[in-house]
mmCIF file as Biopython writes it, N, C-alpha, C and O atoms, coordinates in Angstrom:
data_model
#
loop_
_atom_site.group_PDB
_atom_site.id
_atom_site.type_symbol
_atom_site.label_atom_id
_atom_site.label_alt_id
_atom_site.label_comp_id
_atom_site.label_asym_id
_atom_site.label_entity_id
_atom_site.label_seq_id
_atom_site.pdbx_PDB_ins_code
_atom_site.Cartn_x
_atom_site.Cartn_y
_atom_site.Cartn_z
_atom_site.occupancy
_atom_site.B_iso_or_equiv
_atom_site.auth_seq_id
_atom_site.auth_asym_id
_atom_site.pdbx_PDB_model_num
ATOM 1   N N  . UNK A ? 1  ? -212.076 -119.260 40.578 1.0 0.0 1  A 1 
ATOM 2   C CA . UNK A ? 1  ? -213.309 -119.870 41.015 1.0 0.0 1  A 1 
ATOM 3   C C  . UNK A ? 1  ? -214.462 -119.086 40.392 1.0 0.0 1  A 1 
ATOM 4   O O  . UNK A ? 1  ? -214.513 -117.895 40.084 1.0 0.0 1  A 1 
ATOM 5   N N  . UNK A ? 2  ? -215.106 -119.770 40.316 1.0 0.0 2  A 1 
ATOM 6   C CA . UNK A ? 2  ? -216.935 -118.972 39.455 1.0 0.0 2  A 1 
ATOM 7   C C  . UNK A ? 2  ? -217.489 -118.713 40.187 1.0 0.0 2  A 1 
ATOM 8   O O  . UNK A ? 2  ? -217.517 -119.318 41.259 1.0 0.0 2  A 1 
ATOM 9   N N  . UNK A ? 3  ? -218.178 -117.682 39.907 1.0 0.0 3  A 1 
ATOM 10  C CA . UNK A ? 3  ? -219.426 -117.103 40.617 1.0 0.0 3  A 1 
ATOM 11  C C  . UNK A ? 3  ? -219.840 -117.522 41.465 1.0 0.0 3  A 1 
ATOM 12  O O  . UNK A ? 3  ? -219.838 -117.150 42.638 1.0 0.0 3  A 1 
ATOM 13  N N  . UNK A ? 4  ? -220.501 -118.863 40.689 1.0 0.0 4  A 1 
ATOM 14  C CA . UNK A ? 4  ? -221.647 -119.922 41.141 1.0 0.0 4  A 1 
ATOM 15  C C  . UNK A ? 4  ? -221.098 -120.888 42.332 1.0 0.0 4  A 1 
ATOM 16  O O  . UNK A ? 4  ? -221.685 -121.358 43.307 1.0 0.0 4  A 1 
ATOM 17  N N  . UNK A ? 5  ? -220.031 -120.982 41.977 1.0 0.0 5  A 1 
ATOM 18  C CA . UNK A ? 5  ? -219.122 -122.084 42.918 1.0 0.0 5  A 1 
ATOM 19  C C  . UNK A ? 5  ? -218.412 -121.422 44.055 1.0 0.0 5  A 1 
ATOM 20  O O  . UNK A ? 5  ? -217.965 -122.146 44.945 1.0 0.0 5  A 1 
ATOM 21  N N  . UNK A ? 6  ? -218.242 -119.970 44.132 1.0 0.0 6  A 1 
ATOM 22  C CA . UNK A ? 6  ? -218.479 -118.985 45.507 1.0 0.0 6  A 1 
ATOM 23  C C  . UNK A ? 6  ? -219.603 -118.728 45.760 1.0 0.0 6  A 1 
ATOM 24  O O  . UNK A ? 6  ? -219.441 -118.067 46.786 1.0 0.0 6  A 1 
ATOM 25  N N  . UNK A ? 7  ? -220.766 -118.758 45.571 1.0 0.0 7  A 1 
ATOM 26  C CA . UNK A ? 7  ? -221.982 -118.319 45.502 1.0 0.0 7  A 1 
ATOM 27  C C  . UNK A ? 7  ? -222.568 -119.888 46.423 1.0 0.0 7  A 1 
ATOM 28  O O  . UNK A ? 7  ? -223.193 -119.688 47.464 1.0 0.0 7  A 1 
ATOM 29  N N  . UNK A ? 8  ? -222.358 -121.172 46.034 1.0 0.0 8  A 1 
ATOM 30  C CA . UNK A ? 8  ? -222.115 -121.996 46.547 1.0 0.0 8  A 1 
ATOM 31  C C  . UNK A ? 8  ? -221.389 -122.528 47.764 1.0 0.0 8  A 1 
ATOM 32  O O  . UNK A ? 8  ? -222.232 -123.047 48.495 1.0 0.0 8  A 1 
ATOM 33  N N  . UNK A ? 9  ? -220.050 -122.625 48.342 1.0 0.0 9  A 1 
ATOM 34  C CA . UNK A ? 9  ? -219.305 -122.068 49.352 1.0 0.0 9  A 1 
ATOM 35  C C  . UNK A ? 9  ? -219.990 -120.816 50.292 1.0 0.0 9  A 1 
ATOM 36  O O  . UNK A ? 9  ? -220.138 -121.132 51.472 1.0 0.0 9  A 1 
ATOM 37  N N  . UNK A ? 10 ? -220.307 -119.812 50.024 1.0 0.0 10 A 1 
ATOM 38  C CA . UNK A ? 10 ? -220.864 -118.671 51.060 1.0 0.0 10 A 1 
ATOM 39  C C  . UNK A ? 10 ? -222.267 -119.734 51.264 1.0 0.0 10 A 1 
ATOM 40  O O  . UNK A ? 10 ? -222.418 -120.202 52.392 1.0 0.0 10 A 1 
ATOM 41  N N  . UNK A ? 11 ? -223.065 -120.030 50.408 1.0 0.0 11 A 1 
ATOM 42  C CA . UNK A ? 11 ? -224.230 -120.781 51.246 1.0 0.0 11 A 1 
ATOM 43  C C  . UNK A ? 11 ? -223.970 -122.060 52.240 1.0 0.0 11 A 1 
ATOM 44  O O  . UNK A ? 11 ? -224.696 -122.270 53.211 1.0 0.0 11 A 1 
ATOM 45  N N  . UNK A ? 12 ? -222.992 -122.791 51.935 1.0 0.0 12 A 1 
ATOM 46  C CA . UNK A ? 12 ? -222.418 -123.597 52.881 1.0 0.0 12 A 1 
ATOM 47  C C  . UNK A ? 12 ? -221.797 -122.814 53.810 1.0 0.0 12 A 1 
ATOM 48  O O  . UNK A ? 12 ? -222.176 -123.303 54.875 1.0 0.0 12 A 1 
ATOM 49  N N  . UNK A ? 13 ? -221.079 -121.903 54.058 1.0 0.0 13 A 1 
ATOM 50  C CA . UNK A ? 13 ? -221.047 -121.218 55.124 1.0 0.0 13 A 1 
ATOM 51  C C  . UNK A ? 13 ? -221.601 -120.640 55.663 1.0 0.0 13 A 1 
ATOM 52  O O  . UNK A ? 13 ? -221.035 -119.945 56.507 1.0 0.0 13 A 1 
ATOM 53  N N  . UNK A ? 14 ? -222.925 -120.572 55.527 1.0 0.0 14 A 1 
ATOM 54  C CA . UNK A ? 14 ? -224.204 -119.767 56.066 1.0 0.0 14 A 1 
ATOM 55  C C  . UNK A ? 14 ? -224.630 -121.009 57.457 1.0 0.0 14 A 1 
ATOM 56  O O  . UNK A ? 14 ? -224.940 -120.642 58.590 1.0 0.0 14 A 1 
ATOM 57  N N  . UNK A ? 15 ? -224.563 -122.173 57.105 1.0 0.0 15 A 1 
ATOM 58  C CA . UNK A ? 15 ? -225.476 -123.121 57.568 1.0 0.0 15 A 1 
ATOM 59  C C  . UNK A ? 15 ? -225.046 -123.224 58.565 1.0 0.0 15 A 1 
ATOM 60  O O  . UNK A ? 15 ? -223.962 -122.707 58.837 1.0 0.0 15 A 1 
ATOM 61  N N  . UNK A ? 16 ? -225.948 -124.121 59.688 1.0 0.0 16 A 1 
ATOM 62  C CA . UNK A ? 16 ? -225.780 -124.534 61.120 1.0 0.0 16 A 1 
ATOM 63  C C  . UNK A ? 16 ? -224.433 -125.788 60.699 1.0 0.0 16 A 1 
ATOM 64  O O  . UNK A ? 16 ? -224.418 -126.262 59.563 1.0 0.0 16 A 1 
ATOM 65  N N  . UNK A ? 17 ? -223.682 -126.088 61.439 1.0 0.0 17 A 1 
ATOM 66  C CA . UNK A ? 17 ? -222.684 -127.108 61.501 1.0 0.0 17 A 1 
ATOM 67  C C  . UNK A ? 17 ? -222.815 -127.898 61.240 1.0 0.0 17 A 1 
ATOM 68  O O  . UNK A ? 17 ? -222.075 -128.382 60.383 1.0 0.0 17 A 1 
ATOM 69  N N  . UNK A ? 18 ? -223.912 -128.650 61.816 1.0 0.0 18 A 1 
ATOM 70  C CA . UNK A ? 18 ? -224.208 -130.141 61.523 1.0 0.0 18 A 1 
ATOM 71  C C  . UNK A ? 18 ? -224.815 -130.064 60.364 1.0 0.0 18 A 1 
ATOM 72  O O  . UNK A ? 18 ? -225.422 -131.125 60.213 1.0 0.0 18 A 1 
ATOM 73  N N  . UNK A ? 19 ? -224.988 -129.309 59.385 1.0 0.0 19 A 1 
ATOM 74  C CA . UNK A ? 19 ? -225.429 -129.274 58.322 1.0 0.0 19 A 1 
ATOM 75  C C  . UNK A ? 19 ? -224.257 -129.364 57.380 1.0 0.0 19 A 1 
ATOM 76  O O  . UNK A ? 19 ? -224.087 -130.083 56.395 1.0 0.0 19 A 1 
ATOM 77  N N  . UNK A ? 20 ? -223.766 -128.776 57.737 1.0 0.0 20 A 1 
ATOM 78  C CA . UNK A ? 20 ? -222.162 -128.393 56.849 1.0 0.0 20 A 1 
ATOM 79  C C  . UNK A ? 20 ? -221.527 -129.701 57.055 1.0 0.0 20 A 1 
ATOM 80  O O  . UNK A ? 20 ? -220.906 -130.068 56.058 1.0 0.0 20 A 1 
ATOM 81  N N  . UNK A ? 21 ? -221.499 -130.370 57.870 1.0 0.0 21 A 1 
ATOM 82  C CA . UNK A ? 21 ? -220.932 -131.623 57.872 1.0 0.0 21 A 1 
ATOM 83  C C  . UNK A ? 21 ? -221.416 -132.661 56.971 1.0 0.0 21 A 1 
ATOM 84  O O  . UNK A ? 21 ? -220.712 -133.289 56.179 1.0 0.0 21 A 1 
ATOM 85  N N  . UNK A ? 22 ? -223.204 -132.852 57.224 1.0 0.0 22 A 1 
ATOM 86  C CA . UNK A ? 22 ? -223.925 -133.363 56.235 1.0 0.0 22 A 1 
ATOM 87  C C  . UNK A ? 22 ? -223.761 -133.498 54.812 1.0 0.0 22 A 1 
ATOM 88  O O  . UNK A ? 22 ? -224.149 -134.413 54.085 1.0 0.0 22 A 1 
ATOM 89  N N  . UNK A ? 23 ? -222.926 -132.115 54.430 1.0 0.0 23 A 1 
ATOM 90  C CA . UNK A ? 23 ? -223.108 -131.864 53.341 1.0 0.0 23 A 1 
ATOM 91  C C  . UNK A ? 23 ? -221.468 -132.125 52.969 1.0 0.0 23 A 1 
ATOM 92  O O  . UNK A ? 23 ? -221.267 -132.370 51.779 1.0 0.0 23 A 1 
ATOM 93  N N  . UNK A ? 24 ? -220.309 -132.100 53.831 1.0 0.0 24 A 1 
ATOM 94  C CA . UNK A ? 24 ? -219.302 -132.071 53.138 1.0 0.0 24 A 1 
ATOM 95  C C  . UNK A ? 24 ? -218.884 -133.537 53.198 1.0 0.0 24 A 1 
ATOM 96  O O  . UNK A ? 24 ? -217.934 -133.976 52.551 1.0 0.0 24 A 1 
ATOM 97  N N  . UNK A ? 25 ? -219.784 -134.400 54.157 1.0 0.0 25 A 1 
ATOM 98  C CA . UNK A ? 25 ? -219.697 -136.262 53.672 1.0 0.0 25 A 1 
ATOM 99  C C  . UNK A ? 25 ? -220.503 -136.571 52.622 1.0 0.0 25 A 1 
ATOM 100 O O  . UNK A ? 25 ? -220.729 -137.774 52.489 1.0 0.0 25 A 1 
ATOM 101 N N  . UNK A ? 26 ? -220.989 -135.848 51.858 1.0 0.0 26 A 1 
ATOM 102 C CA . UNK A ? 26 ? -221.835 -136.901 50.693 1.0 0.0 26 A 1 
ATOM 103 C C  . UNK A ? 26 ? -220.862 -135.852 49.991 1.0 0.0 26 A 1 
ATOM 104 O O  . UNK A ? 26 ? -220.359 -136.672 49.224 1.0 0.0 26 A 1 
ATOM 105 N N  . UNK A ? 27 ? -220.272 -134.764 49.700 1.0 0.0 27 A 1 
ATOM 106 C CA . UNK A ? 27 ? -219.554 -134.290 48.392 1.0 0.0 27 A 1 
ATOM 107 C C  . UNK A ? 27 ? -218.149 -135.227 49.270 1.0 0.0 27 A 1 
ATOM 108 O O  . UNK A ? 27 ? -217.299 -134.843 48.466 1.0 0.0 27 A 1 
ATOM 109 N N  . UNK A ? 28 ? -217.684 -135.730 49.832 1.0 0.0 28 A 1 
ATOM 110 C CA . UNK A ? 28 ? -216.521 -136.539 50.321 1.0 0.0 28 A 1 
ATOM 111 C C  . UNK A ? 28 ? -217.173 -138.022 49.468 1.0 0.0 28 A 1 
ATOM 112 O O  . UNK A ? 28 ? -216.359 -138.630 48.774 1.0 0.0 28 A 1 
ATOM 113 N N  . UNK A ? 29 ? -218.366 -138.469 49.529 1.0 0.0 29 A 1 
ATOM 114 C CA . UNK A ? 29 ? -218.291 -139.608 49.071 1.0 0.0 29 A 1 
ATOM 115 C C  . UNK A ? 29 ? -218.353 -139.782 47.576 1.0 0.0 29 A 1 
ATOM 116 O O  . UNK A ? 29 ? -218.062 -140.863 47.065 1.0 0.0 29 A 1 
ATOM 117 N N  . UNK A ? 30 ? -218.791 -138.551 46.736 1.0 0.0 30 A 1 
ATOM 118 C CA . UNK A ? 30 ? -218.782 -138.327 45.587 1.0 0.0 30 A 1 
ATOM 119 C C  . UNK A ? 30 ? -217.451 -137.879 44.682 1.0 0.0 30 A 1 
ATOM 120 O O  . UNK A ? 30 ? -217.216 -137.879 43.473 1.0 0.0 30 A 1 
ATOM 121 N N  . UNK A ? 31 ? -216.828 -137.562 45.668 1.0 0.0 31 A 1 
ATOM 122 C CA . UNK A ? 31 ? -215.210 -137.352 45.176 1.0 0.0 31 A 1 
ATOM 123 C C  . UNK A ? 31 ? -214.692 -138.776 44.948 1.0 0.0 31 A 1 
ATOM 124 O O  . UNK A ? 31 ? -214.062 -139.202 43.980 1.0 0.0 31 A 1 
ATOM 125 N N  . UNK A ? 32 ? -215.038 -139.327 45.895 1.0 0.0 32 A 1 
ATOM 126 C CA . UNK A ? 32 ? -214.557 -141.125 45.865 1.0 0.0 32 A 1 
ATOM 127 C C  . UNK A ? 32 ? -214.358 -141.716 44.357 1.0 0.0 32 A 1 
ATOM 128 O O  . UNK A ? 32 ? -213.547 -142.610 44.116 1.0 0.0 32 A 1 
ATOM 129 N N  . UNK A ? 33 ? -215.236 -141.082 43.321 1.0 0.0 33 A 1 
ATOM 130 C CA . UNK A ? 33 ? -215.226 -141.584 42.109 1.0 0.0 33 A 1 
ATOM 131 C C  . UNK A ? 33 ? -214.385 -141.043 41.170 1.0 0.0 33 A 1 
ATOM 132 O O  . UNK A ? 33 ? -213.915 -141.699 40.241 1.0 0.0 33 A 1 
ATOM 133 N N  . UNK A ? 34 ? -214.182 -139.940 41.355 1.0 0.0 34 A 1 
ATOM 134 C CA . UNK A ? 34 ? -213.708 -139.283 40.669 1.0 0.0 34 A 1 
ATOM 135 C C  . UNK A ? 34 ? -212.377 -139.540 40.604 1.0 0.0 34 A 1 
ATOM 136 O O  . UNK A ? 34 ? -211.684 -139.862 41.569 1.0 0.0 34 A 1 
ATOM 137 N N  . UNK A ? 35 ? -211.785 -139.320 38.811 1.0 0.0 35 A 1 
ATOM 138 C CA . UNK A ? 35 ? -210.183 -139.321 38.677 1.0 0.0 35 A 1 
ATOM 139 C C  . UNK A ? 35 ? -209.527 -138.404 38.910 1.0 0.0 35 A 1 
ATOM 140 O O  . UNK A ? 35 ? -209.983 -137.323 38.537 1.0 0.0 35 A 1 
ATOM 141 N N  . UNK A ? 36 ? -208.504 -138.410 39.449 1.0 0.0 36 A 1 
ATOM 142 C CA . UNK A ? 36 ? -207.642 -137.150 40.221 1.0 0.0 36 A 1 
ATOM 143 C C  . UNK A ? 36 ? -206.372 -137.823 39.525 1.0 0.0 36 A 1 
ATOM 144 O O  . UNK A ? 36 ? -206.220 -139.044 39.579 1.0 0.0 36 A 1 
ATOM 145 N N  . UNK A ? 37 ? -205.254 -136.793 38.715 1.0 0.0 37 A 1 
ATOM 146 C CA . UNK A ? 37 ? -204.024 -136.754 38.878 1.0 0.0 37 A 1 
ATOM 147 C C  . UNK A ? 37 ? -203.175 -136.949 39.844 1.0 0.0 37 A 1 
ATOM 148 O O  . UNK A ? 37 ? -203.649 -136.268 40.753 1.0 0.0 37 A 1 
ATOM 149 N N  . UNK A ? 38 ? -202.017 -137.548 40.322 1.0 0.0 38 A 1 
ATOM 150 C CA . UNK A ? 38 ? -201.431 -137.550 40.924 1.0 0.0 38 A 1 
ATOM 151 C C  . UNK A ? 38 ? -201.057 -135.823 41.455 1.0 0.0 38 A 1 
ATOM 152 O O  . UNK A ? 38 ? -201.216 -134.879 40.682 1.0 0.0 38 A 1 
ATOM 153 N N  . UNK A ? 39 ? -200.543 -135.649 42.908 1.0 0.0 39 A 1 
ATOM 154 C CA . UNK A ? 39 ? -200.294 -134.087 43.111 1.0 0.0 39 A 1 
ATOM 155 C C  . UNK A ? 39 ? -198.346 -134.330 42.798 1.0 0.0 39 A 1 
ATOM 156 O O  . UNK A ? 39 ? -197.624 -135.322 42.892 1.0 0.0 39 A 1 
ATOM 157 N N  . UNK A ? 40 ? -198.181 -133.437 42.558 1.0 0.0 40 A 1 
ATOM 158 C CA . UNK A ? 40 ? -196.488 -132.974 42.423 1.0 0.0 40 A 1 
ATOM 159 C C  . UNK A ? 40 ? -195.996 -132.998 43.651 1.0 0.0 40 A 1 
ATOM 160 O O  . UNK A ? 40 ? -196.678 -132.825 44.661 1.0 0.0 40 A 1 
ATOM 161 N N  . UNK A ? 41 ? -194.340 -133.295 43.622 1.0 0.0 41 A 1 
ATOM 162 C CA . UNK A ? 41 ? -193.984 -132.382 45.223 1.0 0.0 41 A 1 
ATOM 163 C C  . UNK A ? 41 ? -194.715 -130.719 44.893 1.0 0.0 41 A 1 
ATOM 164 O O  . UNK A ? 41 ? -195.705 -130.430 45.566 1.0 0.0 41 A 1 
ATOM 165 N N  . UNK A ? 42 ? -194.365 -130.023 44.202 1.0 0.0 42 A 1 
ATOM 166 C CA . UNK A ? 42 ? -194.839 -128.716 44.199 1.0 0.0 42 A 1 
ATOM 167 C C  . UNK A ? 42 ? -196.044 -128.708 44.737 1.0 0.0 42 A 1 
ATOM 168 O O  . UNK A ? 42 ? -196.321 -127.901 45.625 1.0 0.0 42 A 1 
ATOM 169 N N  . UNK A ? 43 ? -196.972 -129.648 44.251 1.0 0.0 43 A 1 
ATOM 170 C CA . UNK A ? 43 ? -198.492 -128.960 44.893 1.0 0.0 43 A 1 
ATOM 171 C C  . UNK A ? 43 ? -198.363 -129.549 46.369 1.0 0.0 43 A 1 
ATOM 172 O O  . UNK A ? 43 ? -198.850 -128.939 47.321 1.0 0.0 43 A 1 
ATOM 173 N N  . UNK A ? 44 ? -197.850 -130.467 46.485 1.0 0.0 44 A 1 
ATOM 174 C CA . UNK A ? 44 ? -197.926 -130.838 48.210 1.0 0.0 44 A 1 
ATOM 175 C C  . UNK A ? 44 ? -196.816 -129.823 48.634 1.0 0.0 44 A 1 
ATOM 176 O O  . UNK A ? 44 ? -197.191 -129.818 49.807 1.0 0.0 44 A 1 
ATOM 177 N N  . UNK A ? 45 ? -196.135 -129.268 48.641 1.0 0.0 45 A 1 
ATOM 178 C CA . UNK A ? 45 ? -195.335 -128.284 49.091 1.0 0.0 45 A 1 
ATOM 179 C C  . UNK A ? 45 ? -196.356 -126.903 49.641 1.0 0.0 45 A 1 
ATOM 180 O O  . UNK A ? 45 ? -196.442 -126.338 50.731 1.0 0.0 45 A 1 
ATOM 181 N N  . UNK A ? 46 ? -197.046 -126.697 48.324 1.0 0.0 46 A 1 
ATOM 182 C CA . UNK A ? 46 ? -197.535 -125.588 47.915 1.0 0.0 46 A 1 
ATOM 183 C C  . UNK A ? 46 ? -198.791 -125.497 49.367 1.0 0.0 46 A 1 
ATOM 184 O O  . UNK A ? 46 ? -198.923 -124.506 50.085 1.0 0.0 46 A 1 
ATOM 185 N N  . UNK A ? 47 ? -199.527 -126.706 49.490 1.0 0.0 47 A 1 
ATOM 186 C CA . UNK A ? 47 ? -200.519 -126.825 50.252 1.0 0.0 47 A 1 
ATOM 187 C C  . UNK A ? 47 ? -200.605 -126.632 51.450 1.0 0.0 47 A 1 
ATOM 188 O O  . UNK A ? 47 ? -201.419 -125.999 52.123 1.0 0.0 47 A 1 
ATOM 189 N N  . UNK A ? 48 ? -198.976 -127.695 51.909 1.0 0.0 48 A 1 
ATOM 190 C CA . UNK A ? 48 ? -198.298 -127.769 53.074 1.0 0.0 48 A 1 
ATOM 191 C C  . UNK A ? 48 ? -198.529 -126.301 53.378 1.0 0.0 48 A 1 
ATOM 192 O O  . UNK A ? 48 ? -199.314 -126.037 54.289 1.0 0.0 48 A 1 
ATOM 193 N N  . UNK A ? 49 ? -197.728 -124.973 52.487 1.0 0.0 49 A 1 
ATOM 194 C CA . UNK A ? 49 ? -197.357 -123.839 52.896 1.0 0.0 49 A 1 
ATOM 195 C C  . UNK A ? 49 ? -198.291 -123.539 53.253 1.0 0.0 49 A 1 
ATOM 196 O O  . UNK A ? 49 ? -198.214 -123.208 54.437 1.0 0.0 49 A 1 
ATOM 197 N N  . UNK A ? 50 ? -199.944 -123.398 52.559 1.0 0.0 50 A 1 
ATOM 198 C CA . UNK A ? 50 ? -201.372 -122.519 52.784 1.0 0.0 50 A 1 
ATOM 199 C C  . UNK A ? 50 ? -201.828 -123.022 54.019 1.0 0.0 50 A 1 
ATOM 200 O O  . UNK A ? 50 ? -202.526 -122.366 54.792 1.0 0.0 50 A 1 
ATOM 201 N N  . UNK A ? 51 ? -201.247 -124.767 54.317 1.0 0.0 51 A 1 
ATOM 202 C CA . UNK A ? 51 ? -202.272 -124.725 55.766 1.0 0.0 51 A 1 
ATOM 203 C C  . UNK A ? 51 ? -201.430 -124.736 56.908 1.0 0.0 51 A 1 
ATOM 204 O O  . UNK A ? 51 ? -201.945 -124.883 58.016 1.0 0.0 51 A 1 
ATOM 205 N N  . UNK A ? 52 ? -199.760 -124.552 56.740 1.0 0.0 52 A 1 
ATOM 206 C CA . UNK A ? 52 ? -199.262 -124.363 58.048 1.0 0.0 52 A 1 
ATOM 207 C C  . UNK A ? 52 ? -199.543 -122.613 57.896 1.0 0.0 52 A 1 
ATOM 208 O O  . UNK A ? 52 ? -199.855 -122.272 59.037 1.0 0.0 52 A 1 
ATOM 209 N N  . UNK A ? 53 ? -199.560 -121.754 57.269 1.0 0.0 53 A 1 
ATOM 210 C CA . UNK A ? 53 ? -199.665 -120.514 57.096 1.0 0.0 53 A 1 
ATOM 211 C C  . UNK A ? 53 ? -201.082 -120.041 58.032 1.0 0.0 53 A 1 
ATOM 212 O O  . UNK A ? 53 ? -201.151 -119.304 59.015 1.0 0.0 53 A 1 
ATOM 213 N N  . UNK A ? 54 ? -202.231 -120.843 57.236 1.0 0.0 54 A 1 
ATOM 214 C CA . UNK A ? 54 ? -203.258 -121.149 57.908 1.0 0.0 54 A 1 
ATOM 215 C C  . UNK A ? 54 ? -203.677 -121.158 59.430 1.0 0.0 54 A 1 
ATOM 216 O O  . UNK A ? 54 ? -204.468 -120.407 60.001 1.0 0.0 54 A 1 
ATOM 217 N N  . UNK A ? 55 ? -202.915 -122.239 59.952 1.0 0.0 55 A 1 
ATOM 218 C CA . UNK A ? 55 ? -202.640 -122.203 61.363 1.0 0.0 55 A 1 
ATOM 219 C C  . UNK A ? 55 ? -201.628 -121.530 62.055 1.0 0.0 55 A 1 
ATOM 220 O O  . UNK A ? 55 ? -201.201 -121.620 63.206 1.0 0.0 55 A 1 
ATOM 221 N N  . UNK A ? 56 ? -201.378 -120.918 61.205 1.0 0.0 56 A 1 
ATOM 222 C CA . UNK A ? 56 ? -200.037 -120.233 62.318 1.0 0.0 56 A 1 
ATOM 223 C C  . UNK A ? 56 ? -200.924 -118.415 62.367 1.0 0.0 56 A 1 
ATOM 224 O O  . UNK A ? 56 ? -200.811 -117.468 63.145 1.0 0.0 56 A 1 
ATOM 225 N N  . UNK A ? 57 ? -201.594 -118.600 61.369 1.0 0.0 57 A 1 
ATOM 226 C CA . UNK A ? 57 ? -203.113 -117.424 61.565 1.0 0.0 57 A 1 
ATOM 227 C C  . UNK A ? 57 ? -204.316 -117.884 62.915 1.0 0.0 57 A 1 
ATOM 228 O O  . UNK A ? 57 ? -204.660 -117.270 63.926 1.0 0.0 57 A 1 
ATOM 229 N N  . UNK A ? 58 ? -204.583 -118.791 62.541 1.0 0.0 58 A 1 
ATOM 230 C CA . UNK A ? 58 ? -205.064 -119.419 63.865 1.0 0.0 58 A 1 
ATOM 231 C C  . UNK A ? 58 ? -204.566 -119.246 65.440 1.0 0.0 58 A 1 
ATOM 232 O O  . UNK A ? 58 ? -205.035 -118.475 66.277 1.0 0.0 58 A 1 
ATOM 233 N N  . UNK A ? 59 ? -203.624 -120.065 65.573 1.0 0.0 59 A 1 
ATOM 234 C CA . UNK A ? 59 ? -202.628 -119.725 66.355 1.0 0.0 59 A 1 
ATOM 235 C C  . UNK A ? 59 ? -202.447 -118.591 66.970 1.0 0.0 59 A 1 
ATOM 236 O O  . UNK A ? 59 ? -202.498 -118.706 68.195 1.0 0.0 59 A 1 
ATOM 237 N N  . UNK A ? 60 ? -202.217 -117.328 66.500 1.0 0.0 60 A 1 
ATOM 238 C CA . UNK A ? 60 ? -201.988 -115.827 66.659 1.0 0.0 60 A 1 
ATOM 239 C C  . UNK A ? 60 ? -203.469 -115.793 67.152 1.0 0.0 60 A 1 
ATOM 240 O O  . UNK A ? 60 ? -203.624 -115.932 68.365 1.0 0.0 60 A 1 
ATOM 241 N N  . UNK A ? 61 ? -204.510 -115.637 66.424 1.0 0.0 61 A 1 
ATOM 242 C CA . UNK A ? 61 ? -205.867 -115.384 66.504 1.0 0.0 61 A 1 
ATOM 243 C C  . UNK A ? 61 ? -206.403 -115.659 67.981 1.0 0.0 61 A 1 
ATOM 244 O O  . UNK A ? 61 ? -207.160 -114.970 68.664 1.0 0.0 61 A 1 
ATOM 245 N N  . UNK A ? 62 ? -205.826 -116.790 68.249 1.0 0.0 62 A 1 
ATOM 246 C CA . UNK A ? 62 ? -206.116 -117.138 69.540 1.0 0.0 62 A 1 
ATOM 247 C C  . UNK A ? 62 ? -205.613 -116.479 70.748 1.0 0.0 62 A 1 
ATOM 248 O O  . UNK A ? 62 ? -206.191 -115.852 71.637 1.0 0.0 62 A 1 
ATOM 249 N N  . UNK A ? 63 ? -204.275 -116.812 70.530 1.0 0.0 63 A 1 
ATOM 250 C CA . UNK A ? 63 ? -203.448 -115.938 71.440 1.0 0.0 63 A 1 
ATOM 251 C C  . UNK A ? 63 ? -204.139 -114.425 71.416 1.0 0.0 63 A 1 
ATOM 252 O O  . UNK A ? 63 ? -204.360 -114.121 72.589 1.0 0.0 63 A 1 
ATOM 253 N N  . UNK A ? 64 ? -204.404 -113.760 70.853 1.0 0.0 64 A 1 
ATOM 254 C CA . UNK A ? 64 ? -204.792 -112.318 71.069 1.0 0.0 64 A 1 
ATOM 255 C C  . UNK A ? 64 ? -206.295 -112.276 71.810 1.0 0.0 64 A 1 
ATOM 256 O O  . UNK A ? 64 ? -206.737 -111.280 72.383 1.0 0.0 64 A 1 
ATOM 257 N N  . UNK A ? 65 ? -206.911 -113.411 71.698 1.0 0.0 65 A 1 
ATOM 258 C CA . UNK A ? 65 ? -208.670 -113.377 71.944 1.0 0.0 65 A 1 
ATOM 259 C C  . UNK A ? 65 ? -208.443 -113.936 73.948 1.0 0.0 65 A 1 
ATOM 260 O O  . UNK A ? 65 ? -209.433 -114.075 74.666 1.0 0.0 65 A 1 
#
């Protein structure tokens, strides 16, 4: 990832919520156009792993709080 495009991300994570929402439905409706490759089993595998991994960080996180 670039600079600019973390540099980007941390300012969206700066913002009040309803802002962040604002902002991740118009880049949701702008994806709409865009050509995307088909994903592999590998990358849906791969994804699967980062967001059950994800929540099973969650999960714990909670339990301890």
């Amino acid at each position: 990832m670039t600079a600019l495009a973390q540099e980007i991300l941390n300012s969206f994570d700066s913002l009040p919520s309803a802002e962040q929402v604002e902002i991740a439905l118009e880049i949701l409706r702008r994806l709409v156009n865009l050509d995307f490759l088909p994903l592999t089993d590998d990358d849906l595998a791969l994804n699967a792993e980062e967001l059950f991994l994800a929540l099973d960080q969650q999960e714990a996180d909670h339990e301890q709080s």
